[in-house]
LODRENNU-93742 format. One record per residue: x negated, y, z of N, C-alpha, C in turn; chain; residue number from 1. Coordinates in steps of 0.2 Angstrom, whole numbers, plus 5000, padded with zeros to 4 digits. Layout:
N
n.x X	n.y Y	n.z Z	ca.x X	ca.y Y	ca.z Z	c.x X	c.y Y	c.z Z	kette A	nr NUM;
...
END
This chain:
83
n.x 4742	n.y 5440	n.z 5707	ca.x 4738	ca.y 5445	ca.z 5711	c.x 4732	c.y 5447	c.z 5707	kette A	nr 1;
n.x 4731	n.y 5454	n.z 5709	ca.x 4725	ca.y 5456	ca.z 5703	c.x 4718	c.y 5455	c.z 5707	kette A	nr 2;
n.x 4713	n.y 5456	n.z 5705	ca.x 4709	ca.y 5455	ca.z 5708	c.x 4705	c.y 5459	c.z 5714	kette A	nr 3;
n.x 4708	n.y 5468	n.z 5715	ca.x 4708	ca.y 5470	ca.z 5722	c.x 4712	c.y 5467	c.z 5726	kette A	nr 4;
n.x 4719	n.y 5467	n.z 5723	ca.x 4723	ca.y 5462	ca.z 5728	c.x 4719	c.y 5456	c.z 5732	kette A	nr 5;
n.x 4718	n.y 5455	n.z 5730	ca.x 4713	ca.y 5449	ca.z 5731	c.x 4709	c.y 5447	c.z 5738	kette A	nr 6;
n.x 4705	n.y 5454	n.z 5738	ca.x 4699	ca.y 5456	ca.z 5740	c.x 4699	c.y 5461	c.z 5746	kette A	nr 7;
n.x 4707	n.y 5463	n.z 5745	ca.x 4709	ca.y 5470	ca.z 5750	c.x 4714	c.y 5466	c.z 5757	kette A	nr 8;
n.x 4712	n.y 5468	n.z 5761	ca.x 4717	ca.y 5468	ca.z 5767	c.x 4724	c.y 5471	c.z 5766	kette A	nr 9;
n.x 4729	n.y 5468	n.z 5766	ca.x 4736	ca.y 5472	ca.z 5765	c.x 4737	c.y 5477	c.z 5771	kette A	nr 10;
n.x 4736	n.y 5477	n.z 5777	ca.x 4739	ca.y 5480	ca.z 5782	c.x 4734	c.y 5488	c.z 5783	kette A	nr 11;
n.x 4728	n.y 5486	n.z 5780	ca.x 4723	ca.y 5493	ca.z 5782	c.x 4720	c.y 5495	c.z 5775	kette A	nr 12;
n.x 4720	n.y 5491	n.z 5768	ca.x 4718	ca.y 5494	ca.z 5764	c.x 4710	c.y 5495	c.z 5763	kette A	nr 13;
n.x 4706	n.y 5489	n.z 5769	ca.x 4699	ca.y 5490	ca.z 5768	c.x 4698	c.y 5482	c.z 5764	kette A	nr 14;
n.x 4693	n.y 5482	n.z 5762	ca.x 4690	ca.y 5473	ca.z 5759	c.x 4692	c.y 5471	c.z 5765	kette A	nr 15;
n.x 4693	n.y 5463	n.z 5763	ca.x 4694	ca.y 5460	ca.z 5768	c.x 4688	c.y 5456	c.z 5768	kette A	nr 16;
n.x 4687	n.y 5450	n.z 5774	ca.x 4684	ca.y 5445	ca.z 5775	c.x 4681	c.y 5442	c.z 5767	kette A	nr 17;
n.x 4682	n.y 5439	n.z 5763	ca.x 4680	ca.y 5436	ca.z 5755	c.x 4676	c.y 5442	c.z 5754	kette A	nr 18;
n.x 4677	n.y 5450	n.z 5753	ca.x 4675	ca.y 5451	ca.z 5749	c.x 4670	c.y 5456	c.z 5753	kette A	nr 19;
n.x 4669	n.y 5456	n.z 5760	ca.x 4663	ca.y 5456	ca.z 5765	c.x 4658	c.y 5452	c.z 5764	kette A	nr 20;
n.x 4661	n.y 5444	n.z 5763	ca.x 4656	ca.y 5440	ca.z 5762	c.x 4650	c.y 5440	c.z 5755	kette A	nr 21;
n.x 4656	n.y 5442	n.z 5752	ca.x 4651	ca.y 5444	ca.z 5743	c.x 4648	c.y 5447	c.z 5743	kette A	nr 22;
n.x 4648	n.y 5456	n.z 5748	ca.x 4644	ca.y 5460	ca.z 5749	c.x 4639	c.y 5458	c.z 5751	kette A	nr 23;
n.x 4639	n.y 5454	n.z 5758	ca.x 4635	ca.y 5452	ca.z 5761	c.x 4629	c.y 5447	c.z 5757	kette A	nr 24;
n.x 4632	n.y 5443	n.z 5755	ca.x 4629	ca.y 5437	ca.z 5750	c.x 4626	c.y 5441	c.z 5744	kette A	nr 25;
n.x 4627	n.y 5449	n.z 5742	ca.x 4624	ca.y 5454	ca.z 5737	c.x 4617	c.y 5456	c.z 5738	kette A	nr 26;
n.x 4619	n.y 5459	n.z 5747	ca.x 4613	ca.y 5462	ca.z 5749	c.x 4609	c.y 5458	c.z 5752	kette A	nr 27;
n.x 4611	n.y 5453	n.z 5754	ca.x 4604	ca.y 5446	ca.z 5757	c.x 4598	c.y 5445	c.z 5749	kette A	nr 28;
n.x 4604	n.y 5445	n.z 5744	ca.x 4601	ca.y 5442	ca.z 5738	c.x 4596	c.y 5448	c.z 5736	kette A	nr 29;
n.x 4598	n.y 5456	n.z 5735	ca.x 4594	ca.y 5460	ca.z 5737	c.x 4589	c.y 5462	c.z 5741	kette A	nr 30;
n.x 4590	n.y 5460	n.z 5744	ca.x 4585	ca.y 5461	ca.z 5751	c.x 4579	c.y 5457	c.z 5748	kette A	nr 31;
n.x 4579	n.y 5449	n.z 5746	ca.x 4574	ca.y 5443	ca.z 5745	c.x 4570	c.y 5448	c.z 5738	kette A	nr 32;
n.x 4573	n.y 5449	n.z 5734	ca.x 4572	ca.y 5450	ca.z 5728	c.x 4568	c.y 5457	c.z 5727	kette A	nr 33;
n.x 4570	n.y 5462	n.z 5731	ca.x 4566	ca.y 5469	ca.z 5731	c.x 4563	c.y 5472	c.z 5735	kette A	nr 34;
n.x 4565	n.y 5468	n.z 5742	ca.x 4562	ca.y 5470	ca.z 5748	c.x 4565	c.y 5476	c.z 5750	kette A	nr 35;
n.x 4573	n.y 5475	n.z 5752	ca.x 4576	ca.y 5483	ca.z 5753	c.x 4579	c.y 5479	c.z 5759	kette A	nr 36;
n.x 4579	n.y 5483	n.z 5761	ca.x 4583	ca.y 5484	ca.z 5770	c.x 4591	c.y 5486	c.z 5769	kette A	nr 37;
n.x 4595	n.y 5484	n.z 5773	ca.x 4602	ca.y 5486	ca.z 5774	c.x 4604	c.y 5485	c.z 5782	kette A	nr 38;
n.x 4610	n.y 5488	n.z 5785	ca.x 4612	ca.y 5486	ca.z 5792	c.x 4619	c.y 5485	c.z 5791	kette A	nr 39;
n.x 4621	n.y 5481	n.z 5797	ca.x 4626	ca.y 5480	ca.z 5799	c.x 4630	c.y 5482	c.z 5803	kette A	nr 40;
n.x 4635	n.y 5485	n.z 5805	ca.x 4637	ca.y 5487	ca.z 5811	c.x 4645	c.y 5485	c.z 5813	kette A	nr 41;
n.x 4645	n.y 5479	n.z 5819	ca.x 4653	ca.y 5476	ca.z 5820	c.x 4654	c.y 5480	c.z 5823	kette A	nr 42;
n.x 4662	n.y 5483	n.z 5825	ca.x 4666	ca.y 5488	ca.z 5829	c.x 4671	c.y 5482	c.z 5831	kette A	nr 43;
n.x 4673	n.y 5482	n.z 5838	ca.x 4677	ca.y 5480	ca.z 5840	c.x 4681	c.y 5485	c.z 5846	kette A	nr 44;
n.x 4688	n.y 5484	n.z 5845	ca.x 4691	ca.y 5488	ca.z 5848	c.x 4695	c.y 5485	c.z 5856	kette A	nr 45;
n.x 4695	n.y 5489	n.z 5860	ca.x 4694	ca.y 5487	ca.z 5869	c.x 4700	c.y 5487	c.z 5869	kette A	nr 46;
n.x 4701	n.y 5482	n.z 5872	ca.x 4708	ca.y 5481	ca.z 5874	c.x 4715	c.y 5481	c.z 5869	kette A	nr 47;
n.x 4713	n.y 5478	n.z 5862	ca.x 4715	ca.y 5478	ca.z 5859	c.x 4722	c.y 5473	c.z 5859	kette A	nr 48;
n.x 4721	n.y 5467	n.z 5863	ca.x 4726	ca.y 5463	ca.z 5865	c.x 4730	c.y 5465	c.z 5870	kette A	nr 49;
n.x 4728	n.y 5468	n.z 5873	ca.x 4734	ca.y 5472	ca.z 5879	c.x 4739	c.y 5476	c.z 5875	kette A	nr 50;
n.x 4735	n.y 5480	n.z 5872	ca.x 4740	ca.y 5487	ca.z 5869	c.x 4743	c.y 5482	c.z 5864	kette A	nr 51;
n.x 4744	n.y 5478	n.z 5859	ca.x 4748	ca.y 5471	ca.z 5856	c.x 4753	c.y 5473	c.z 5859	kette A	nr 52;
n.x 4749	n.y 5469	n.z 5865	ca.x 4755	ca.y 5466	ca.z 5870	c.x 4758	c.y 5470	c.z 5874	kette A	nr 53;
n.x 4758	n.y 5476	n.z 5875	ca.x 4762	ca.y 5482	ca.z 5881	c.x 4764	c.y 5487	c.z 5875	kette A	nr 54;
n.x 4762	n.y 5488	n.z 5870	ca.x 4765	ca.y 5494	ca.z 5862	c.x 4769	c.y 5490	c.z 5860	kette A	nr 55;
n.x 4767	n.y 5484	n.z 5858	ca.x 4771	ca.y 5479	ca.z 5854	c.x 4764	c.y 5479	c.z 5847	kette A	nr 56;
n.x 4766	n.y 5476	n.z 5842	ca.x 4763	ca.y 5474	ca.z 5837	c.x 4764	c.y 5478	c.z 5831	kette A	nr 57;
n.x 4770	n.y 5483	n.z 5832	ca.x 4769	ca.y 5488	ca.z 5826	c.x 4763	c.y 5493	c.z 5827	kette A	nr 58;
n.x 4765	n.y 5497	n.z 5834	ca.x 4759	ca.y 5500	ca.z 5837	c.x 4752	c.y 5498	c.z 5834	kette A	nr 59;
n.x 4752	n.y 5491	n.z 5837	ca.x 4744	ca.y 5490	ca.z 5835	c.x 4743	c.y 5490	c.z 5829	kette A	nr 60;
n.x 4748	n.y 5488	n.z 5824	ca.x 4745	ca.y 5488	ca.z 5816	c.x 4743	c.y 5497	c.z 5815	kette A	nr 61;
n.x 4748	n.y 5503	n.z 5817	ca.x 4744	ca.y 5510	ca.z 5817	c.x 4738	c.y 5511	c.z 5821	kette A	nr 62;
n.x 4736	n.y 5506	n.z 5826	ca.x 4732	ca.y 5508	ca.z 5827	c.x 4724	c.y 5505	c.z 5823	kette A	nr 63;
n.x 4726	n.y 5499	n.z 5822	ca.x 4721	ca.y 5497	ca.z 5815	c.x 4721	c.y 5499	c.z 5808	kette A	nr 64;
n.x 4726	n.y 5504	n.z 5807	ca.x 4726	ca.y 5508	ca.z 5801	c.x 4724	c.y 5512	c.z 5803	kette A	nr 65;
n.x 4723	n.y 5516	n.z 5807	ca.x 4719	ca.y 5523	ca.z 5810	c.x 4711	c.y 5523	c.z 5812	kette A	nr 66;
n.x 4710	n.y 5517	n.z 5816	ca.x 4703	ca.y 5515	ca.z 5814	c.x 4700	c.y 5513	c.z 5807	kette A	nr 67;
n.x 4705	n.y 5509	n.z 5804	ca.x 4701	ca.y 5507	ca.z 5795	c.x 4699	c.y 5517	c.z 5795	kette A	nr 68;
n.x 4704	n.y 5521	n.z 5796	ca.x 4704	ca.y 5526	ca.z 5789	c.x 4699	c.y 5529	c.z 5794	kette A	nr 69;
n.x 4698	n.y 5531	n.z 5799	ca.x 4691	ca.y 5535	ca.z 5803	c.x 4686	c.y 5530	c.z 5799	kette A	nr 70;
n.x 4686	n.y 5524	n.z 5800	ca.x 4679	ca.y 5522	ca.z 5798	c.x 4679	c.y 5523	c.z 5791	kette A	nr 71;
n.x 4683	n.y 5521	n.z 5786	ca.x 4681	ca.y 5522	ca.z 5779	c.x 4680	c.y 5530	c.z 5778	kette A	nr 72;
n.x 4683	n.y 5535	n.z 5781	ca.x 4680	ca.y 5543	ca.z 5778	c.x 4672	c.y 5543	c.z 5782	kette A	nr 73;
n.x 4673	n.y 5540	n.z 5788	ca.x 4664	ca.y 5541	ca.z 5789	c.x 4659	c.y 5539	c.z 5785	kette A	nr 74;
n.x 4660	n.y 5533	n.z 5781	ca.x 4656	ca.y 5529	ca.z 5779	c.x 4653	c.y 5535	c.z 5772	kette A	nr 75;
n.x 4646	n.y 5530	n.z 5769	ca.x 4647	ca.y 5535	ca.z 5762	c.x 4650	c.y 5531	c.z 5758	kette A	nr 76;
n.x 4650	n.y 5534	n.z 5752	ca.x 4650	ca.y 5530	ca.z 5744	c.x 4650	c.y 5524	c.z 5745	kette A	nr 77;
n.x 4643	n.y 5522	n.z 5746	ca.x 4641	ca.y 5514	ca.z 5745	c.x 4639	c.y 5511	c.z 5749	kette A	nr 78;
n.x 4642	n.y 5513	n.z 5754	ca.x 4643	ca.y 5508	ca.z 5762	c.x 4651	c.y 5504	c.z 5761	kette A	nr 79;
n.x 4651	n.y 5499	n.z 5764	ca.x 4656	ca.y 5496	ca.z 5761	c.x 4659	c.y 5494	c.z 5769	kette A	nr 80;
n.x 4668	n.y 5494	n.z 5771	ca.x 4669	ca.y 5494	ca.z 5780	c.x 4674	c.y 5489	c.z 5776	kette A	nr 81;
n.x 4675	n.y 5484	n.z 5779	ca.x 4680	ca.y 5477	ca.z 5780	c.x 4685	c.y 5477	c.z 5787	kette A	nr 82;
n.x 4688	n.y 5474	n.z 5784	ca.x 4693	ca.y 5469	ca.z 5792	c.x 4693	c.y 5464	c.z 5790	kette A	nr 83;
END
């Protein structure tokens, strides 16, 4: 595996978890060091267990692929969206 491989979520194509934590652990380390500010913002989708379970579970993966890609064009450049 290569190293995006790695770092990406197969199903949505955003960073996964490992490489949110780097970011994370990037910008604390900048934060101490320059005195720069950043934010965070979690999304969680409502009822997202039911529709699983009443769509089925292809459904839902479309519908986690359509959330990644609305959040990733919202975002900018250097904002960085995970699963």
């Amino acid at each position: 595996m290569s190293f995006a491989e790695v770092r990406t979520d197969p199903l949505t194509g955003l960073n996964n978890r490992s490489a949110m934590e780097e970011s994370l652990k990037t910008m604390f380390a900048m934060k101490e060091r320059y005195n720069t500010e950043f934010s965070v913002a979690l999304v969680d989708i409502d009822q997202f267990k039911r529709l699983n379970d009443e769509q089925g579970h292809l459904f839902g993966d479309e519908v986690l692929q359509q959330v990644a890609d609305a959040l990733d064009k919202s975002v900018r450049e250097t904002d960085s969206v995970a699963r």
